[in-house]
C-alpha positions in Angstrom: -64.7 -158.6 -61.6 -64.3 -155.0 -59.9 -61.6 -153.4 -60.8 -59.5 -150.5 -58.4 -57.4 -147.5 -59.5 -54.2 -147.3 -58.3 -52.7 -143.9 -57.7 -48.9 -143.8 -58.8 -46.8 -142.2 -55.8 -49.1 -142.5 -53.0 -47.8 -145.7 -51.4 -44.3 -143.5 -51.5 -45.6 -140.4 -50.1 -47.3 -142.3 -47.0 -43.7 -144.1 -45.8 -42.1 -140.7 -46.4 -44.4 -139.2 -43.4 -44.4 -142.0 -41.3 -40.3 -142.1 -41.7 -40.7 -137.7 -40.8 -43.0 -138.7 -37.8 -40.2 -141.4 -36.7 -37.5 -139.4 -37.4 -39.3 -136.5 -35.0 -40.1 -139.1 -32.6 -36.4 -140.3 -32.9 -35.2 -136.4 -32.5 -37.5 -135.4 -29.3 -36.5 -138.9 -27.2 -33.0 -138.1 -28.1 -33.2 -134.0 -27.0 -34.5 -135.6 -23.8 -32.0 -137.9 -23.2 -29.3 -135.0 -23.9 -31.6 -133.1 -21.5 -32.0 -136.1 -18.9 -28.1 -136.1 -18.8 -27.1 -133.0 -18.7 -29.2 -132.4 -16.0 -27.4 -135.5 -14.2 -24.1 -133.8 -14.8 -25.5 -130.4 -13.6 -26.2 -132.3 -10.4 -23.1 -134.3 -10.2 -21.3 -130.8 -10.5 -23.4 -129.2 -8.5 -23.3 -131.9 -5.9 -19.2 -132.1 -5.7 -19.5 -128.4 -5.4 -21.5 -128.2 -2.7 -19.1 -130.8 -1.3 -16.3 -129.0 -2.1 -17.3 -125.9 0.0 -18.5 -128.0 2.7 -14.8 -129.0 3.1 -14.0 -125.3 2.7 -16.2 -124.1 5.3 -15.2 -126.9 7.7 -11.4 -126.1 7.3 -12.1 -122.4 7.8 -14.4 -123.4 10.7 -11.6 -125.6 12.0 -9.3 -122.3 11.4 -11.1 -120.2 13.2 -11.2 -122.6 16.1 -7.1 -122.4 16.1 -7.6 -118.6 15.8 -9.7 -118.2 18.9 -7.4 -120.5 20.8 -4.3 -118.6 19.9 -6.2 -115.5 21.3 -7.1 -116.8 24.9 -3.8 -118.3 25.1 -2.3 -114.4 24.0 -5.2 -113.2 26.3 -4.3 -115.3 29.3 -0.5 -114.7 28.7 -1.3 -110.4 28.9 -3.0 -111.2 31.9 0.1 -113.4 33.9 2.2 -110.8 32.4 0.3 -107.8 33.6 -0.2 -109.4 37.2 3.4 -110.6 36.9 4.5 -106.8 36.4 1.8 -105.2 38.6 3.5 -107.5 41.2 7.0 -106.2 40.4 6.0 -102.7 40.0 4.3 -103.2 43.6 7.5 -104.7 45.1 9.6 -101.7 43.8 7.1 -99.2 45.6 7.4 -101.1 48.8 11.3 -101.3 48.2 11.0 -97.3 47.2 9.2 -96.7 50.5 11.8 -98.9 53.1 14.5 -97.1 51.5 13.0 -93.5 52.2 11.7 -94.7 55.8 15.3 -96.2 56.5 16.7 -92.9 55.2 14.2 -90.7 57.0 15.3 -92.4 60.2 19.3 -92.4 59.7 18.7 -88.9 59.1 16.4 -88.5 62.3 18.9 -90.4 64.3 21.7 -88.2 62.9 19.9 -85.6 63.8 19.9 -86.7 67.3 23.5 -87.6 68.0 25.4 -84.8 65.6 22.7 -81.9 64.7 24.0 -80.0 61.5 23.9 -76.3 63.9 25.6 -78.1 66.5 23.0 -77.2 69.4 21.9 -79.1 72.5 18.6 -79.6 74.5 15.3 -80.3 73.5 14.0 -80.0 70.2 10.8 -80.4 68.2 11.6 -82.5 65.5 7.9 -83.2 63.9 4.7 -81.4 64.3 2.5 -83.3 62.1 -1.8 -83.1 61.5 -4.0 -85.4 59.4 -7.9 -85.0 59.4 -10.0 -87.8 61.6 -12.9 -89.8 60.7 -15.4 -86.9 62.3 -15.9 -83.4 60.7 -14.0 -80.8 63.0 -11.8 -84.3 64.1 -7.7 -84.0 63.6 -5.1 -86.4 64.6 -1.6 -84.3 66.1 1.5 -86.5 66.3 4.5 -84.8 67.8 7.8 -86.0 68.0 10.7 -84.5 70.8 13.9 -85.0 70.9 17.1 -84.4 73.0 19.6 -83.3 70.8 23.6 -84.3 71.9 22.7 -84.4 75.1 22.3 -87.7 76.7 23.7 -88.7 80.1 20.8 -88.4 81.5 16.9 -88.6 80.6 14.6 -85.1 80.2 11.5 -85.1 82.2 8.8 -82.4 81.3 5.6 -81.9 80.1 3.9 -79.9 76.7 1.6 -77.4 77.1 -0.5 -76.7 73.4 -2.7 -74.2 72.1 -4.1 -73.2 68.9 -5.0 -69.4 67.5 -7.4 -68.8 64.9 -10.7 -67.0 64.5 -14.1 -68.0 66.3 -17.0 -66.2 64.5 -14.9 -63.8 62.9 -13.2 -63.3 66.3 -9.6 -63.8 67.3 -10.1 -66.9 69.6 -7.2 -68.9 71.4 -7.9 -72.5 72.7 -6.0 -74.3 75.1 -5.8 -78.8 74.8 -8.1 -79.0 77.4 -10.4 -76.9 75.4 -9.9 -79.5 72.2 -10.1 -82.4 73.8 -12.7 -85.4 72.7 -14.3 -86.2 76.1 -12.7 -89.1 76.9 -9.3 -87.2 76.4 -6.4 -86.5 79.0 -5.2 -82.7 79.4 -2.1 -83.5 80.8 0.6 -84.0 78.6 3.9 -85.2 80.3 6.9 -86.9 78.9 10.6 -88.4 79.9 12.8 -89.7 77.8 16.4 -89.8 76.9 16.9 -90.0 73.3 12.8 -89.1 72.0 9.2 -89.8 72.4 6.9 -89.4 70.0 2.8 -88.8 70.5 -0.6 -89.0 69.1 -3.3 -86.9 70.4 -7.0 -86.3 69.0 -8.3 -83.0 68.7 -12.1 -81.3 68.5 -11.8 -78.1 66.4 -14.9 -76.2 68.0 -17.6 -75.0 64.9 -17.3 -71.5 64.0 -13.3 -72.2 64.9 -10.8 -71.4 61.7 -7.6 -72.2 63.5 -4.6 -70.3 61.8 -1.6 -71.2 64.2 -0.1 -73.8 66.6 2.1 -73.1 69.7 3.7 -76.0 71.5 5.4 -75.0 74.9 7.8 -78.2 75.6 8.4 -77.5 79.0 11.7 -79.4 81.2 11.5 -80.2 84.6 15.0 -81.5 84.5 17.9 -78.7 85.5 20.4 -77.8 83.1 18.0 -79.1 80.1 16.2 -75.6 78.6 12.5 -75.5 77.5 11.2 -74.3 74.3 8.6 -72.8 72.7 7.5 -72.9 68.4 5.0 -72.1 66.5 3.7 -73.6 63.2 1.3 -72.8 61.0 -1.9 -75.1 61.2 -2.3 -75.6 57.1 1.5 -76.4 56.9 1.4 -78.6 59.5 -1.4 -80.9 57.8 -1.3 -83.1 55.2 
């Protein structure tokens, strides 16, 4: 009958590095686990987060949307407000502009039936020029009155010419001479309290006109004529 040895200790030292290899088995499941979870509650957090500034961006979104509509609605009210005063500030020009016309024309009247220096007759009482559409064109409206003086009408005519320099030369033309071709030269009038014209006039080239003379000439006994000169640059405008 065989015998075997028997080593004291071995049996002991062969659990003790199967209990090591367990107990590192043991240790690496469980420092997964820890890991495994961790990284659930890193997702968890990161997921609520991400939730979290969803909501955020959505309430600044919906802020921002609020925002804008406050602005057109300011935007829209700036505009009624500015066409709302542009309207009034139009009105009160119009209104400005009555007033002076109604107080040019009490004062032209006035003029008419109690003349500050007291005279009679006829009387030029506007002499006005405003360029035309065409180079060399002007537009002449005159305006005659009979001052304190009416019982009975004034019947006359105008004669008009205009000094200046042709060339370099001093020229004189007569309103035949500055006439559009479909004009009338003769320039009659009759009235009793005024008459006012309009007459287009053709400057000739090479013309610089420098003066205006207007003969108002009465037909009408006891009613003088007149005669006046006015400067052709402070008669436009």
């Amino acid at each position: 009958m065989k015998s075997r040895s028997y080593m004291p200790g071995t049996g002991a030292s062969v659990g003790m590095r199967i209990a090591a290899v367990m107990a590192i088995l043991v240790g690496a499941y469980l420092i997964f686990e820890f890991g495994r979870i961790q990284a659930d509650f890193n997702i968890v957090d990161a997921s609520k987060e991400k939730q979290d500034l969803r909501a955020e961006i959505d309430l600044r979104d919906e802020e921002i949307l609020l925002l804008k509509q406050d602005v057109a609605r300011l935007e829209t009210n700036s505009l009624v407000e500015g066409e709302a005063y542009k309207d009034v500030e139009t009105n009160l020009i119009d209104l400005q502009q009555k007033i002076q016309e109604q107080k040019n024309a009490i004062a032209f009247y006035r003029g008419i039936v109690s003349p500050k220096d007291g005279g009679r007759g006829l009387r030029i009482a506007n002499l006005k020029l405003t360029r035309g559409k065409d180079e060399q064109h002007f537009n002449l409206r005159l305006v005659l009155v009979q001052v304190m003086q009416h019982d009975r009408s004034v019947k006359g005519k105008v004669e008009f010419s205009v000094e200046g320099a042709q060339n370099g030369v001093t020229t004189t033309y007569k309103l035949a001479q500055l006439l559009p071709e479909d004009g009338k030269s003769n320039w009659p009038f009759a009235f009793r309290y005024f008459q006012d014209f309009d007459r287009e006039l053709v400057i000739p080239d090479g013309f610089t006109p420098d003066k205006i003379t207007v003969e108002v000439i009465s037909n009408t006994r006891s009613i003088a004529s007149l005669t006046e000169s006015f400067d052709w640059l402070a008669g436009q405008s």
